[in-house]
Backbone as a chain_set.jsonl record, in Angstrom:
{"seq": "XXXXXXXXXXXXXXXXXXXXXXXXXXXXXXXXXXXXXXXXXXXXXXXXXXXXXXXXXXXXXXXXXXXXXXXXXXXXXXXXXXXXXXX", "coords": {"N": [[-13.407, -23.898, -26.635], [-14.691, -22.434, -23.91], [-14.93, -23.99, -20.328], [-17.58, -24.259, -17.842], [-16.493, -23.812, -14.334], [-17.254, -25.226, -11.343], [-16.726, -24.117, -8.645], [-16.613, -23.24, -5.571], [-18.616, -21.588, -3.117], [-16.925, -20.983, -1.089], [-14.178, -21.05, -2.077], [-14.675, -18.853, -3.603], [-14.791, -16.795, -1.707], [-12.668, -17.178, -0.024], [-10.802, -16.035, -2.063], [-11.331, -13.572, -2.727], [-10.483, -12.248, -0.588], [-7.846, -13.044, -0.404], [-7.396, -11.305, -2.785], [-7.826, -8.883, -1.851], [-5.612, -8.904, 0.233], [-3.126, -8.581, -1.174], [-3.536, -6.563, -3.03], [-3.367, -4.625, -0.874], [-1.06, -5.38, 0.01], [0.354, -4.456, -2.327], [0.145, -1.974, -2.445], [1.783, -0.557, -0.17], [3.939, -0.936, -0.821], [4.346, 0.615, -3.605], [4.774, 1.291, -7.123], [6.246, -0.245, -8.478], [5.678, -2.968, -8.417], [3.356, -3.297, -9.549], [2.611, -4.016, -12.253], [2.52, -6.752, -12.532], [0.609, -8.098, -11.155], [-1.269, -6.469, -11.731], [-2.203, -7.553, -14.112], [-2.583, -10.104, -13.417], [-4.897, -9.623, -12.014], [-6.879, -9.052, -13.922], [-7.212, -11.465, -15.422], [-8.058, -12.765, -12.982], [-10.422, -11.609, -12.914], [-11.805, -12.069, -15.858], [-12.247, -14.851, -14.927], [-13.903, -14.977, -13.499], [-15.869, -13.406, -14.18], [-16.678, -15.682, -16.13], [-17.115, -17.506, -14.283], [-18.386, -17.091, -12.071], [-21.087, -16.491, -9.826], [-21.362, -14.19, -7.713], [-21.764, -11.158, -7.531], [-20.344, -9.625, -5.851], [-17.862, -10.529, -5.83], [-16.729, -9.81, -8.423], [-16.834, -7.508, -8.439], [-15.501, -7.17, -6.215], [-12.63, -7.478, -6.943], [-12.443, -5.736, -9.369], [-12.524, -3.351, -8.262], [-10.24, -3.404, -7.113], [-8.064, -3.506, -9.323], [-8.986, -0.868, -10.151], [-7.479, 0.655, -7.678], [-5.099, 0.022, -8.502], [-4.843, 1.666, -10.322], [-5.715, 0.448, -12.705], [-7.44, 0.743, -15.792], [-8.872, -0.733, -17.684], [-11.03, -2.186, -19.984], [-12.864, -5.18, -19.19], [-14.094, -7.803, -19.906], [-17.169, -8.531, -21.82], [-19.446, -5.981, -22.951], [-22.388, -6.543, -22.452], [-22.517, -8.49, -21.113], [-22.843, -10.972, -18.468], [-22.877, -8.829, -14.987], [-21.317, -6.728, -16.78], [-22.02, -3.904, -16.014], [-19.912, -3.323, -14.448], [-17.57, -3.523, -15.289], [-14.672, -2.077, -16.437], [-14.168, 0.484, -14.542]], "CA": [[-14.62, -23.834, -25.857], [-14.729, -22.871, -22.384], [-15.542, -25.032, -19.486], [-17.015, -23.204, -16.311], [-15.796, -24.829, -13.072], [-18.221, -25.129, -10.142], [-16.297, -23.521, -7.373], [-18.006, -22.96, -4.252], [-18.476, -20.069, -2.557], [-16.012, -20.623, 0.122], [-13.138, -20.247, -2.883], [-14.576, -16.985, -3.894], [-14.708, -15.966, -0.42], [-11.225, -16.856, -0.035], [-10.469, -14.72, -3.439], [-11.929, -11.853, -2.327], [-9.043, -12.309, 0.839], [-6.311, -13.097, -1.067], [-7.324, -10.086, -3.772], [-7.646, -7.79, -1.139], [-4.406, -8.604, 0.705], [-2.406, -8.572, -2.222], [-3.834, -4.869, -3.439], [-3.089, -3.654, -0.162], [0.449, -5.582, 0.227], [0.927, -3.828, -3.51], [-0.139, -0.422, -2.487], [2.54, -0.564, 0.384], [5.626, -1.321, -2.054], [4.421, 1.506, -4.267], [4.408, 0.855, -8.191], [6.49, -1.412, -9.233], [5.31, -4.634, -8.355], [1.836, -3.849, -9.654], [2.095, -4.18, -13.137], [1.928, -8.36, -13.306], [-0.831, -7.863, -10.518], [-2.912, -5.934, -12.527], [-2.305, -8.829, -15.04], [-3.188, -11.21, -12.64], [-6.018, -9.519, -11.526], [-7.154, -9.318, -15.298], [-7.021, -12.784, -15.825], [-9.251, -13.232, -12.039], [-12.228, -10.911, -13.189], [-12.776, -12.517, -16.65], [-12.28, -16.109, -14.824], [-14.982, -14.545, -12.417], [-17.577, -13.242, -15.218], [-17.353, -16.586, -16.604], [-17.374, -18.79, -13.572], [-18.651, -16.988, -10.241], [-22.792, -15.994, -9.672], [-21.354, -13.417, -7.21], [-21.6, -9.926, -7.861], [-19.245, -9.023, -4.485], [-16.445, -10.872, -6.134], [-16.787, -9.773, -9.343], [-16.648, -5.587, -7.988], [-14.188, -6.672, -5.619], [-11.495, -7.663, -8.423], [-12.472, -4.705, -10.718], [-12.259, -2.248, -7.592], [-8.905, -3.549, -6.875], [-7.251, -2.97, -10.527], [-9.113, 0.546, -10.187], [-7.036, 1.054, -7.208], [-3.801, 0.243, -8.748], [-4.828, 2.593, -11.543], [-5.796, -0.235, -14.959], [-8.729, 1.13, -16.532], [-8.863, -1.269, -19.011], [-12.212, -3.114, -19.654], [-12.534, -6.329, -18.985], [-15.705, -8.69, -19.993], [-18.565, -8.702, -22.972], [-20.413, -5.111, -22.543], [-23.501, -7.167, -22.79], [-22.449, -10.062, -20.248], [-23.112, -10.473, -16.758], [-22.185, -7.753, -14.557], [-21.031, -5.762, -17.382], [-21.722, -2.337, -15.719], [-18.849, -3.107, -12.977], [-16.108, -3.322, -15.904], [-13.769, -0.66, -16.489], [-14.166, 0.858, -12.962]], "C": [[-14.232, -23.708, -24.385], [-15.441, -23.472, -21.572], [-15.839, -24.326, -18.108], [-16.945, -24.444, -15.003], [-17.397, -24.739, -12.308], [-17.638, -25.112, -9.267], [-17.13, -23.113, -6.442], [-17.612, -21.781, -3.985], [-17.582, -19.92, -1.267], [-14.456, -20.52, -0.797], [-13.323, -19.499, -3.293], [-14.193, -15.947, -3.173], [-13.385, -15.759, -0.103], [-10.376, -15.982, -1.489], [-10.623, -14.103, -3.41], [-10.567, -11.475, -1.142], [-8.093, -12.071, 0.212], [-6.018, -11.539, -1.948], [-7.031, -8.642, -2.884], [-6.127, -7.506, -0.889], [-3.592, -8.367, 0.313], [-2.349, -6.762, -2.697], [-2.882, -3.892, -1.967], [-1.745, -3.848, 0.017], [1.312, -4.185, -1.252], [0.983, -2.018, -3.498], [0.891, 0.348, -1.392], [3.665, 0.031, -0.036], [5.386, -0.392, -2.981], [4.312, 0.823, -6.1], [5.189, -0.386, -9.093], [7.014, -2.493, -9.517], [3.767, -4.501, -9.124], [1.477, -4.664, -11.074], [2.168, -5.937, -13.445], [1.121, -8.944, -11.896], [-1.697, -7.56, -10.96], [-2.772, -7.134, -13.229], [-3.097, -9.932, -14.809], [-4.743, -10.98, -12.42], [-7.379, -9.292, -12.833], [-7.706, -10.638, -15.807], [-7.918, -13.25, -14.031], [-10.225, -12.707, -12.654], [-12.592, -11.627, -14.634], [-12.643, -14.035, -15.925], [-13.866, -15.915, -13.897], [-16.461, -13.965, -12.643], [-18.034, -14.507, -15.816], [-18.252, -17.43, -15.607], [-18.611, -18.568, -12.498], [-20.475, -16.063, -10.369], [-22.292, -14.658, -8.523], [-20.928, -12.2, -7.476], [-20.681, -9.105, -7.172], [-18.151, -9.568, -5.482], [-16.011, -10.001, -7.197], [-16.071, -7.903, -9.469], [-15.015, -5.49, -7.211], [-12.502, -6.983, -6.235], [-11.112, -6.584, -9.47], [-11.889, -3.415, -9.819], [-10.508, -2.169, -7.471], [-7.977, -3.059, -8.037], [-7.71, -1.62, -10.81], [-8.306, 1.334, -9.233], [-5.532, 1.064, -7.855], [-3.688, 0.632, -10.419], [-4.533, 1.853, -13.339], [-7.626, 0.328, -15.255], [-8.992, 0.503, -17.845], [-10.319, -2.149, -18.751], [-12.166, -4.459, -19.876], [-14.014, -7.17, -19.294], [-16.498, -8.196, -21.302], [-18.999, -7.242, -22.376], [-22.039, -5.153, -22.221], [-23.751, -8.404, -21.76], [-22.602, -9.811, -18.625], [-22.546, -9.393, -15.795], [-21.371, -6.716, -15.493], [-21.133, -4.167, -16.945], [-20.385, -2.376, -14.58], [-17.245, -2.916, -14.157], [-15.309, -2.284, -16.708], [-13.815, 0.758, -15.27], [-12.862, 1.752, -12.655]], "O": [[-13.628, -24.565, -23.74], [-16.629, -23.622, -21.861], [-14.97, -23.895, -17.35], [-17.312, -25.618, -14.954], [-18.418, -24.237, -12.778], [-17.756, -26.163, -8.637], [-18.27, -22.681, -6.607], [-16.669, -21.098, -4.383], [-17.547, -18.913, -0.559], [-13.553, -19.913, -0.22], [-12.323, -18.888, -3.669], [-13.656, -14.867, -3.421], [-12.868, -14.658, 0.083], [-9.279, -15.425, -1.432], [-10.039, -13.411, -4.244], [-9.915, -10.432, -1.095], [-7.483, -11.002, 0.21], [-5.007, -10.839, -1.907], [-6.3, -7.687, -3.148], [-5.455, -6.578, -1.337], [-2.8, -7.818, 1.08], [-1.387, -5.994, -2.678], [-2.108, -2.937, -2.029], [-1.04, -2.853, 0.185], [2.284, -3.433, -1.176], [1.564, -1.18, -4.188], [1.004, 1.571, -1.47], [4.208, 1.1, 0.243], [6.447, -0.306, -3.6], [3.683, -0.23, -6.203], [4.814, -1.123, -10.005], [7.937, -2.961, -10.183], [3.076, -5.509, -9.267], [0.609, -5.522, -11.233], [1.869, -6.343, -14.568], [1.072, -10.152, -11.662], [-2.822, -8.044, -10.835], [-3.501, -7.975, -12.705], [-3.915, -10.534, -15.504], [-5.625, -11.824, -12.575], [-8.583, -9.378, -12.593], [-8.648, -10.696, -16.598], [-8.449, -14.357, -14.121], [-11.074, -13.521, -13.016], [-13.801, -11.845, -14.712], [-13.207, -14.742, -16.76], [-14.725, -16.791, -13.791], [-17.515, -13.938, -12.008], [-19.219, -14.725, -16.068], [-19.389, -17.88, -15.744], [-19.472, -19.374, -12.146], [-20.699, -15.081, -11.076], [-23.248, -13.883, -8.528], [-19.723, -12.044, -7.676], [-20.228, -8.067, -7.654], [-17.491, -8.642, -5.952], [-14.954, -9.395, -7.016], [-15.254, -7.355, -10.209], [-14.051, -4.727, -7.277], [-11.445, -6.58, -5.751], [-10.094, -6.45, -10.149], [-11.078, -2.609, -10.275], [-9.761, -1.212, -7.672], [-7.126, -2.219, -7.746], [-7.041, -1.004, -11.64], [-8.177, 2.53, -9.497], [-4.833, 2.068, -7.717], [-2.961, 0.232, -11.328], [-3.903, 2.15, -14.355], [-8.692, 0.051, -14.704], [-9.273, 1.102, -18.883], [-10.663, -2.649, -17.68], [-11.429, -4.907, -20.754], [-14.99, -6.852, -18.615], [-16.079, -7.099, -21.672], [-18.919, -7.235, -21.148], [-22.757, -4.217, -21.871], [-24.772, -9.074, -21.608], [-22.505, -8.825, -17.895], [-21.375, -9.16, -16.094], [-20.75, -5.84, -14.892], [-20.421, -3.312, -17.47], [-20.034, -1.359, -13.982], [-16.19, -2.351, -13.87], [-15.757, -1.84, -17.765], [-13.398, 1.893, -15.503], [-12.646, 2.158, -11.513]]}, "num_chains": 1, "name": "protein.A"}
């Protein structure tokens, strides 16, 4: 059973930072560091369909693994924000 947290919105806000800086540190260094980034960033967006009410976070996690080219879907097709996954 999962348990959702109640994180505030000033650790999403800072997740949206960190996700960013990370994409762009990764897009620097070229390919390959990304692949246990994308992983990572895999393992943020479903922690982020379960946990987070914000739709910014949620895009800006999916946009990011669209930049470093995973097209893999991620989330319920049926579950919150479901149109943002596979981006």
């Amino acid at each position: 059973m999962s348990q959702r947290m109640n994180r505030s919105d000033e650790y999403w806000n800072n997740l949206e930072t960190i996700v960013t800086s990370k994409v762009h540190s990764a897009c620097k260094r070229g390919t390959g560091s990304q692949a246990s980034l994308i992983a990572y960033l895999r393992n943020l967006e479903e922690m982020a369909r379960a946990e987070c009410d914000r739709r910014q976070t949620i895009q800006i996690i999916a946009s990011a693994r669209s930049v470093l080219g995973d097209r893999k879907r991620i989330g319920p097709d049926d579950g919150p924000f479901a149109h943002t996954s596979g981006l």
